[in-house]
Backbone bond lengths (Angstrom), bond angles and torsions (degrees), N, CA, C in turn:
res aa  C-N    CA-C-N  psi(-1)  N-CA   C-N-CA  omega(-1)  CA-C   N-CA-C  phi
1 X - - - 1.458 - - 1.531 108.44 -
2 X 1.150 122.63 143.25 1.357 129.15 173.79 1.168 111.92 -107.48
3 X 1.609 96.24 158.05 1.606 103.80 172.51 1.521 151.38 2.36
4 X 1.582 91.18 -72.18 1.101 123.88 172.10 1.636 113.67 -58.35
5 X 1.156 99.38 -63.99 1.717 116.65 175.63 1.483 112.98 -37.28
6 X 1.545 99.68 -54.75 1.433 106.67 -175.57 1.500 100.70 -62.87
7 X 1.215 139.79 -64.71 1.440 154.32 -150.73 1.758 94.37 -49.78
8 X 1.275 102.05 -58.68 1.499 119.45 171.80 1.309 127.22 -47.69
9 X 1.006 115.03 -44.08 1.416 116.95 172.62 2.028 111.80 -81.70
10 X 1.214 110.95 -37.51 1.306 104.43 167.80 1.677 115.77 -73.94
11 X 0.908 136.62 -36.47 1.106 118.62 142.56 1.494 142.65 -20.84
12 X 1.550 98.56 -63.63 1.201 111.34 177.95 2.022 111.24 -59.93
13 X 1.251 90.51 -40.32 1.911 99.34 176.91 1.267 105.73 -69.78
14 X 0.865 131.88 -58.50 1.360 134.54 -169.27 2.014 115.50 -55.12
15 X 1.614 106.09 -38.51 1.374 94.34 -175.26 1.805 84.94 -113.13
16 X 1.312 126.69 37.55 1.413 126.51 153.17 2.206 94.37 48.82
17 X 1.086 95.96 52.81 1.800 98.13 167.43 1.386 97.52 -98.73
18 X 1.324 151.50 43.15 1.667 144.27 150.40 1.555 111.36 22.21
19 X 0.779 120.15 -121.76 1.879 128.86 -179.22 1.472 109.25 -55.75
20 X 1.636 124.99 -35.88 1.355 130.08 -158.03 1.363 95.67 -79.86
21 X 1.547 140.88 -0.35 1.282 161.54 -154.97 1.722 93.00 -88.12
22 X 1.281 107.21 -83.86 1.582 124.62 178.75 2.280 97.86 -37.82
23 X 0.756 110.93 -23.36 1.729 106.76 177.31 1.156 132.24 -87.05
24 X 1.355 118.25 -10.73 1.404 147.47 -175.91 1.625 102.64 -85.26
25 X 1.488 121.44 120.37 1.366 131.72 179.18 1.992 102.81 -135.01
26 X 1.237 71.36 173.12 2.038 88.54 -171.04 1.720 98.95 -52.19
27 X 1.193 133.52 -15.44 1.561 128.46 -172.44 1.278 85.62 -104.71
28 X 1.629 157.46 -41.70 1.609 143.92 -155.77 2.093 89.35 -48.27
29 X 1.360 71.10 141.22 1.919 102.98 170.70 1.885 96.28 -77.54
30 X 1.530 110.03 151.35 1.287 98.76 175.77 1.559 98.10 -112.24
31 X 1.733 87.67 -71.09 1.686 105.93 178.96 1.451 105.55 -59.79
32 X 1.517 120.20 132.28 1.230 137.18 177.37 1.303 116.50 72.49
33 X 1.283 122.20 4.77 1.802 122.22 175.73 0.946 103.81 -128.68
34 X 1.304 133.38 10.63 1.390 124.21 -172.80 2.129 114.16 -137.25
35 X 1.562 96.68 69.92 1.275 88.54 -143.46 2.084 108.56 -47.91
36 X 1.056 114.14 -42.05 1.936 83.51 -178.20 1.536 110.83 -60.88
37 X 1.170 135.78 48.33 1.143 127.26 -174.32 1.948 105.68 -127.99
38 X 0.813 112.80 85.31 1.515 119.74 -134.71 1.514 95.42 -140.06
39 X 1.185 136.38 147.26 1.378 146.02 -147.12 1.819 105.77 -78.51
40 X 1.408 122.76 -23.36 1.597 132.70 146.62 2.103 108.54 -46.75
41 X 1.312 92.33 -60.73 1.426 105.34 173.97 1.621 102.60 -49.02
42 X 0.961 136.10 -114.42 1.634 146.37 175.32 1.284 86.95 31.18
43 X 1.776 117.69 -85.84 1.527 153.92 -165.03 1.664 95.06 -22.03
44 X 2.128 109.00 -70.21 0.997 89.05 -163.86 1.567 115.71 -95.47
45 X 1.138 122.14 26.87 1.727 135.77 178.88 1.418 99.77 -98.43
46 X 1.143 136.43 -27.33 1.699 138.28 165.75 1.267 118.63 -73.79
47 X 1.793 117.71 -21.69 1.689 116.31 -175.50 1.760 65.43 -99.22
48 X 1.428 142.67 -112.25 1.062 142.59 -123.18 1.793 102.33 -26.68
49 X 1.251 110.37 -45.98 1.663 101.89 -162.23 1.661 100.44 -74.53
50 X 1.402 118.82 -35.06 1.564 109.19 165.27 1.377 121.93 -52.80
51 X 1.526 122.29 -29.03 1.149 116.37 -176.62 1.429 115.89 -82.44
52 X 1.647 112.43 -22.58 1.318 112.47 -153.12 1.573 85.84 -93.11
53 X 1.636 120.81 -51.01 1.368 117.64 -156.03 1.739 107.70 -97.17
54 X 1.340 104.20 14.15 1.756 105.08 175.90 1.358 113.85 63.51
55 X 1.586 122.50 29.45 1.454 117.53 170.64 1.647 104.92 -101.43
56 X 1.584 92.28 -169.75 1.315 91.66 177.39 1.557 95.88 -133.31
57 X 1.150 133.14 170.72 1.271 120.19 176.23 1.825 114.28 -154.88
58 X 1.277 105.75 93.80 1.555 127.76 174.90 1.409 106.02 -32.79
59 X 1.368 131.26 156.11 1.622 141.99 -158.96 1.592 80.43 -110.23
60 X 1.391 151.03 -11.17 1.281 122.80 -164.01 1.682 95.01 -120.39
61 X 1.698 127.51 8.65 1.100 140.80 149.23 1.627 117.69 -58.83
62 X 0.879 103.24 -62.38 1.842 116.84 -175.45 1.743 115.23 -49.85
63 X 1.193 108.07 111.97 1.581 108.95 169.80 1.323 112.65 -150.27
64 X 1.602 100.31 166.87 1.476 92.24 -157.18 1.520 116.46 -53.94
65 X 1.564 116.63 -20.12 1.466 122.76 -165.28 1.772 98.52 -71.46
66 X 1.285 122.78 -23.58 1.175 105.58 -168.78 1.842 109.68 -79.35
67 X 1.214 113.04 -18.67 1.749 120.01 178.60 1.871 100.50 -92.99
68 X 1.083 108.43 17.61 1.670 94.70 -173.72 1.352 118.63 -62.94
69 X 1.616 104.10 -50.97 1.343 129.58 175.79 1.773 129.42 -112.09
70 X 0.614 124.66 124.25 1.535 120.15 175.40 1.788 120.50 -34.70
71 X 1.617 98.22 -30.15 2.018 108.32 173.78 1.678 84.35 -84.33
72 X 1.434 135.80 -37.20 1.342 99.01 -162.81 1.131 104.49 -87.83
73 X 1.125 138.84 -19.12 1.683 129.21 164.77 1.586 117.00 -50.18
74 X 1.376 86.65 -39.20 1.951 91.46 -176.38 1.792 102.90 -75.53
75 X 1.132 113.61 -28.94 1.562 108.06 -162.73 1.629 95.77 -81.99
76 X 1.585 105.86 -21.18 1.653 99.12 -174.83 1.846 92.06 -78.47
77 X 0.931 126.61 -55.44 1.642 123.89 179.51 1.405 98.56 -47.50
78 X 1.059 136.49 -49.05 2.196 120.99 -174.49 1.487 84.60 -60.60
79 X 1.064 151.09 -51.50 1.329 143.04 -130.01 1.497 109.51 -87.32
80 X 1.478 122.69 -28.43 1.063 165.31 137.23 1.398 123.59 -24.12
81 X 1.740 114.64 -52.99 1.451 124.06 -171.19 1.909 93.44 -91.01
């Protein structure tokens, strides 16, 4: 599984989107289009991808540009490994 895939699917688990999961591509909006995706959300989509992809991820890393898009979340996780 790659990157992307992974990023995608934790996402999708994390804010419980079921089927709406498979619709989500590298252009989907996160912040502000995605209503359970909500500043609780962020919290636990940053431990899931630490847990899943073995990073760690510093509080002065995180900005809004990195949740914009579903590729920039994933491109911030490659950047990461």
């Amino acid at each position: 599984m790659n990157t992307f895939e992974g990023v995608r699917l934790i996402v999708g688990d994390v804010l419980q989107l079921g089927t709406r999961t498979a619709a989500l591509t590298a252009d989907s909006a996160l912040l502000g289009n995605i209503p359970e995706f909500d500043s609780m959300a962020v919290v636990s989509v940053i431990t899931a991808l630490e847990d899943n992809f073995g990073i760690i991820v510093e509080d002065d890393e995180i900005d809004a540009a990195t949740f914009e898009t579903l590729g920039s979340l994933a491109a911030f996780v490659d950047g990461k490994l």
